[in-house]
C-alpha positions in Angstrom: 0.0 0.0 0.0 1.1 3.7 -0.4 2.7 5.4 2.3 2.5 9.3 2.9 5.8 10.2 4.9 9.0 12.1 3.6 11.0 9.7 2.8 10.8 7.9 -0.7 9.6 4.1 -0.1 11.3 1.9 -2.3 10.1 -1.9 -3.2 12.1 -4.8 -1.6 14.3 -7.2 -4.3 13.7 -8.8 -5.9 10.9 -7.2 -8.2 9.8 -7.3 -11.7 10.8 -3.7 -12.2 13.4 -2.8 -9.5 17.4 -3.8 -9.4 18.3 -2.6 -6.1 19.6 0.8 -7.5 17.3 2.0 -10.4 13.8 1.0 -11.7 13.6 -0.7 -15.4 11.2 -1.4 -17.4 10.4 -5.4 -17.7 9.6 -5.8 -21.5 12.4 -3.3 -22.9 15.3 -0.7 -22.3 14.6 2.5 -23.3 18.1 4.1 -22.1 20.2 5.9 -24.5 23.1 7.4 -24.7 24.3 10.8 -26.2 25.6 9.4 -29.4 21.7 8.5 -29.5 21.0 11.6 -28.4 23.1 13.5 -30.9 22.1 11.6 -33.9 18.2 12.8 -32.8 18.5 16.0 -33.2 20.3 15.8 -36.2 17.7 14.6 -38.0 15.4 16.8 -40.0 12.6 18.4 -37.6 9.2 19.0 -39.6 8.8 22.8 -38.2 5.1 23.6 -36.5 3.5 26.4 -37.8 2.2 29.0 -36.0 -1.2 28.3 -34.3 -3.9 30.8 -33.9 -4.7 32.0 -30.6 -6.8 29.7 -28.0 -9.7 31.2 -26.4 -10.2 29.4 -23.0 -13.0 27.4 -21.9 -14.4 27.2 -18.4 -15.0 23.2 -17.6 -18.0 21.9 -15.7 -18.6 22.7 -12.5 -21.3 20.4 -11.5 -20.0 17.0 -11.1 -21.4 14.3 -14.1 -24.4 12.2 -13.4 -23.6 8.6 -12.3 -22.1 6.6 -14.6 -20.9 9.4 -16.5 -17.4 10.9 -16.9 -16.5 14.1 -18.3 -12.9 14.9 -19.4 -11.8 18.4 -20.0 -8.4 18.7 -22.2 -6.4 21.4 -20.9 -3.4 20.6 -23.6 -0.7 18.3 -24.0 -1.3 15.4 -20.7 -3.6 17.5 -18.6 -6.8 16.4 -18.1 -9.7 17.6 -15.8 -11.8 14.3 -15.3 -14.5 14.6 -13.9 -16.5 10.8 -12.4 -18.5 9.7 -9.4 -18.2 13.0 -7.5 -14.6 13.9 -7.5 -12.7 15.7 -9.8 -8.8 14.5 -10.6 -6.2 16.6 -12.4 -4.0 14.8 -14.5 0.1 15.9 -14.5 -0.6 20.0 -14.6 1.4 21.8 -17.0 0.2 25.5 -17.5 3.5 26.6 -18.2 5.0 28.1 -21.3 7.4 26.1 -21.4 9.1 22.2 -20.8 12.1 22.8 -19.3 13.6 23.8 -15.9 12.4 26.6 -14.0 10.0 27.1 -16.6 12.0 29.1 -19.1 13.9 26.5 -20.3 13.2 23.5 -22.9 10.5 23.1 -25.8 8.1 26.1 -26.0 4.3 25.5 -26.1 2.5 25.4 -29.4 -0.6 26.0 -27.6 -1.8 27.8 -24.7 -3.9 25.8 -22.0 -7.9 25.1 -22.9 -8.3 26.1 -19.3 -7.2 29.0 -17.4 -5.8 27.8 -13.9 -8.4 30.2 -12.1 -11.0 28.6 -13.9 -10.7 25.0 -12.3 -13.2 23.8 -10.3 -11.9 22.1 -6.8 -9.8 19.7 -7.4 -9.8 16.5 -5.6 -6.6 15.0 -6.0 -3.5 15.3 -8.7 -2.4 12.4 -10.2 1.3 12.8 -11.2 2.7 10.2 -14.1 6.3 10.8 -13.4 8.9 13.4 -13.4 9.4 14.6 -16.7 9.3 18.0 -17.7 6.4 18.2 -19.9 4.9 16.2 -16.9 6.0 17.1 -13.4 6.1 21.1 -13.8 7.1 22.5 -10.5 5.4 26.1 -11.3 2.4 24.8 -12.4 2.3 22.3 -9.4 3.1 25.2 -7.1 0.1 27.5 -8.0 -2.1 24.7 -7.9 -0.9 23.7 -4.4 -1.4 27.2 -3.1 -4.7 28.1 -4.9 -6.4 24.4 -4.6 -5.2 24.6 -0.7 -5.1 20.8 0.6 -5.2 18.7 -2.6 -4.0 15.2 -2.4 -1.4 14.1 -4.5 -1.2 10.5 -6.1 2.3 9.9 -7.8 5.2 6.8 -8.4 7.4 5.9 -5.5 10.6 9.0 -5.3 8.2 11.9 -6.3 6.8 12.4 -3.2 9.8 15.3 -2.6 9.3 17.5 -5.4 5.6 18.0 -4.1 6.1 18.3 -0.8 8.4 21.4 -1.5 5.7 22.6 -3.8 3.6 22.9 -1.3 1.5 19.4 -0.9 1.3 18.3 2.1 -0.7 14.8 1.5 1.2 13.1 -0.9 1.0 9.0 -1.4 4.0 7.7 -3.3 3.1 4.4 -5.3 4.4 1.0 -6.2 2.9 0.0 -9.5 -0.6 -2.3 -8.6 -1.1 -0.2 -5.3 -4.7 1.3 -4.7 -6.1 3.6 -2.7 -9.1 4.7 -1.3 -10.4 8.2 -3.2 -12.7 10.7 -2.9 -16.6 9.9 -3.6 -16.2 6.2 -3.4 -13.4 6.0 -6.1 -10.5 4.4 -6.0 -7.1 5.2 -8.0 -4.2 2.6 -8.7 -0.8 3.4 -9.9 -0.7 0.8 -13.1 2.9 -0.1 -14.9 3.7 2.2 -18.0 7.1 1.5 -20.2 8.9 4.1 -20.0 11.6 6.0 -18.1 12.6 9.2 -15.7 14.8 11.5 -14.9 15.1 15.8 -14.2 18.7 15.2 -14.9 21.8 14.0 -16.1 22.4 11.5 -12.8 18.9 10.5 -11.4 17.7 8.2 -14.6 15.2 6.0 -13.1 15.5 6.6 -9.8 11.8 7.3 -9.2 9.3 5.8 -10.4 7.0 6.3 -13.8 3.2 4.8 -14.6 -0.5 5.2 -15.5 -3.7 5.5 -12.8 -6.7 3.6 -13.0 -9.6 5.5 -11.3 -12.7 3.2 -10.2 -15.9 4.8 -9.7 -19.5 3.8 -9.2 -20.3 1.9 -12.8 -17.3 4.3 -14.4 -13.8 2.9 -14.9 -10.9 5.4 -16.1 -7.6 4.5 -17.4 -5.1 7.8 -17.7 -1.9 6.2 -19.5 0.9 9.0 -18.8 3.5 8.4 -20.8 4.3 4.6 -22.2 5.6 2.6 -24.7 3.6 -0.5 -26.7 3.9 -3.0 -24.2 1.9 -5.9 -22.4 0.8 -3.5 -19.3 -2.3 -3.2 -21.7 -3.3 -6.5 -21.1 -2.5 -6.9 -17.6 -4.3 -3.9 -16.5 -7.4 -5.4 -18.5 -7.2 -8.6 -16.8 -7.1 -6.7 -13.6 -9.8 -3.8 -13.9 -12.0 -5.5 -17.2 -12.7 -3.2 -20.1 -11.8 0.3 -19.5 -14.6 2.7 -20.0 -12.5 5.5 -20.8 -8.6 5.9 -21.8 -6.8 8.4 -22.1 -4.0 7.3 -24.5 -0.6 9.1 -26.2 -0.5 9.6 -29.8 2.5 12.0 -30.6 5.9 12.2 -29.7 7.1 9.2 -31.5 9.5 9.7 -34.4 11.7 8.7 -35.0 11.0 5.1 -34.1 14.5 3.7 -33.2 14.8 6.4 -31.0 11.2 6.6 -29.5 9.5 3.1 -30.2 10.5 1.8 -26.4 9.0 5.0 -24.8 6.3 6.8 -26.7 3.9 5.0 -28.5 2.6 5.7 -32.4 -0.6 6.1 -33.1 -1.5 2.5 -35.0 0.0 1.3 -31.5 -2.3 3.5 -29.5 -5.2 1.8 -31.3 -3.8 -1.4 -30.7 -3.6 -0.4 -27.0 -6.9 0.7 -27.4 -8.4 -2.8 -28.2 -6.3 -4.9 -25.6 -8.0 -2.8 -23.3 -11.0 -3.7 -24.1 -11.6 0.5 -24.3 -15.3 1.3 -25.0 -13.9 5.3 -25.3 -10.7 6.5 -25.7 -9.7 10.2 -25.9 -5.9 11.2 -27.7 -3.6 12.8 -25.7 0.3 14.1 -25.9 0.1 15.9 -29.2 0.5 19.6 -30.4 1.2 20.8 -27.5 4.8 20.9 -27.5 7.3 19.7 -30.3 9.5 16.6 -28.4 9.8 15.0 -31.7 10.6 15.7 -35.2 7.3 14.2 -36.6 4.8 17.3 -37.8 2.0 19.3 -36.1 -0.7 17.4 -37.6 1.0 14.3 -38.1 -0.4 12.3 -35.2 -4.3 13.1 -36.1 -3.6 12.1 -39.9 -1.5 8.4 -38.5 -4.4 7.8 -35.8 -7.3 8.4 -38.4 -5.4 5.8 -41.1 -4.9 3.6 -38.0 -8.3 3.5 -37.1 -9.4 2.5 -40.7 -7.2 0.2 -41.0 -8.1 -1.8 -37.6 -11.4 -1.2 -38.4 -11.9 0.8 -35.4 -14.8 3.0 -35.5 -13.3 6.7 -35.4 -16.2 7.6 -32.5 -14.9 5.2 -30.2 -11.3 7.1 -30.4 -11.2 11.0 -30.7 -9.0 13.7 -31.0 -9.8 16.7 -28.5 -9.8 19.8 -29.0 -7.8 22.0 -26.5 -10.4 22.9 -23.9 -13.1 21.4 -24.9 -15.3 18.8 -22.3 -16.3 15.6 -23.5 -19.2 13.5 -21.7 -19.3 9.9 -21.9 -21.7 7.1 -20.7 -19.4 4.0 -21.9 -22.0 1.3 -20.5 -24.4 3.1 -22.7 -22.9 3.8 -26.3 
């Protein structure tokens, strides 16, 4: 089970995912080195073009009926969702940037759907890993100090960052643990192929995954970031179909570099099915340019994916930045 102290709880050896020293992933390595890193960003970059401006939405305030969920997309991995009462906030980013302190790293495409200001209370974050473009410590730090005592969900190592933002209930997570939520839910930190780090000497030393959020007839599946992997089928054989996922399509050119870490979109959809996903909702696109691939790129390769699957393009959409989507999965 989670514990909420200040000291990172790591998992006792041996484990399926932890060497004594570092996390790894099970089913693939995704280190690499800098000649990796250097042949990257040599290759050619497709350039983004200029995006008009976004005018912000204000989500829901009233929670969803039951058996409903309603997921706001704030840009990039952010998510409002909205299910059985409580409302969760996935990985915050609201800053301009990817990149430490917030000046530094990929620039943002497109502003947030969702003004800050504009949230309704939020329940409790759930924090993916410790990524830039996933763990921002500005964002996280307004949103401690305007959302007041919001719980914070996360892998086991991340539990420091937070508390020095200013959380002050923070359960750190081994993957498979649950706990109780708001409402009647309940959240558990699933497995997730990928990888984490803030700088050159901490790879892997805290941990990376997905949550699961069970509610009253509504299960939710938020990926984070992940590789193609078997966790899809594991965490259906664990929770049944998925009502909702939230799933990555961009950030996954080139393949030798990415294929371990991000996945593509004819992945997603794969992912997608081994879930047993009634709904799922694209995420980690056009927000900011990781990759080389182009703006539009993943929307066209998830479309074409979807055909080709014979997938029918309702049951997996493409938000638009701060627009709400309302779902009834046991009843589409």
């Amino acid at each position: 089970m989670p514990r909420d102290d200040s000291q990172a709880r790591f998992p006792a050896v041996p484990s399926d995912h932890w060497d004594g020293n570092r996390f790894f992933n099970p089913h693939a390595d995704t280190d690499k080195g800098l000649r990796d890193l250097w042949r990257l960003y040599r290759t050619s970059w497709q350039r983004w073009p200029a995006l008009p401006p976004v005018e912000p939405r204000v989500p829901p305030a009233a929670p969803p009926a039951r058996g409903e969920v309603a997921v706001t997309f704030v840009g990039h991995v952010t998510f409002l969702i909205q299910v059985g009462g409580a409302a969760f906030l996935t990985d915050p980013v609201f800053s301009d940037r990817a990149g430490p302190f917030g000046r530094l790293g990929p620039k943002r495409a497109r502003a947030p759907g969702v003004r800050m200001a504009d949230l309704p209370p939020i329940d409790s974050v759930l924090l993916s890993h410790n990524h830039y473009d996933h763990m921002d410590l500005p964002s996280l730090r307004r949103l401690a100090r305007r959302h007041g005592a919001v719980q914070a969900l996360t892998g086991i190592g991340n539990g420091p960052p937070l508390r020095r933002a200013g959380f002050e209930a923070v359960a750190e997570m081994d993957w498979w643990d649950g706990i109780d939520g708001p409402e009647g839910t309940r959240i558990t930190f699933v497995p997730a192929q990928h990888w984490s780090a803030r700088g050159r000497f901490d790879r892997r030393r805290t941990l990376w995954g997905g949550f699961v959020i069970e509610a009253p007839d509504v299960t939710v599946y938020f990926a984070g970031d992940t590789g193609y992997c078997p966790h899809f089928r594991e965490i259906a054989a664990r929770f049944g179909p998925i009502d909702v996922a939230l799933l990555p399509i961009g950030a996954y050119e080139p393949r030798w570099f990415m294929a371990a870490q991000h996945m593509d979109p004819a992945e997603a959809v794969r992912a997608h099915g081994e879930l047993g996903a009634r709904q799922s909702v694209a995420m980690h696109f056009g927000t900011f340019q990781l990759t080389p691939e182009a703006f539009d790129a993943p929307a066209r390769e998830l479309d074409q994916a979807l055909a080709e699957q014979s997938v029918e393009s309702n049951r997996f959409v493409v938000p638009t930045v701060g627009e709400t989507l309302r779902f009834r999965p046991r009843y589409i």
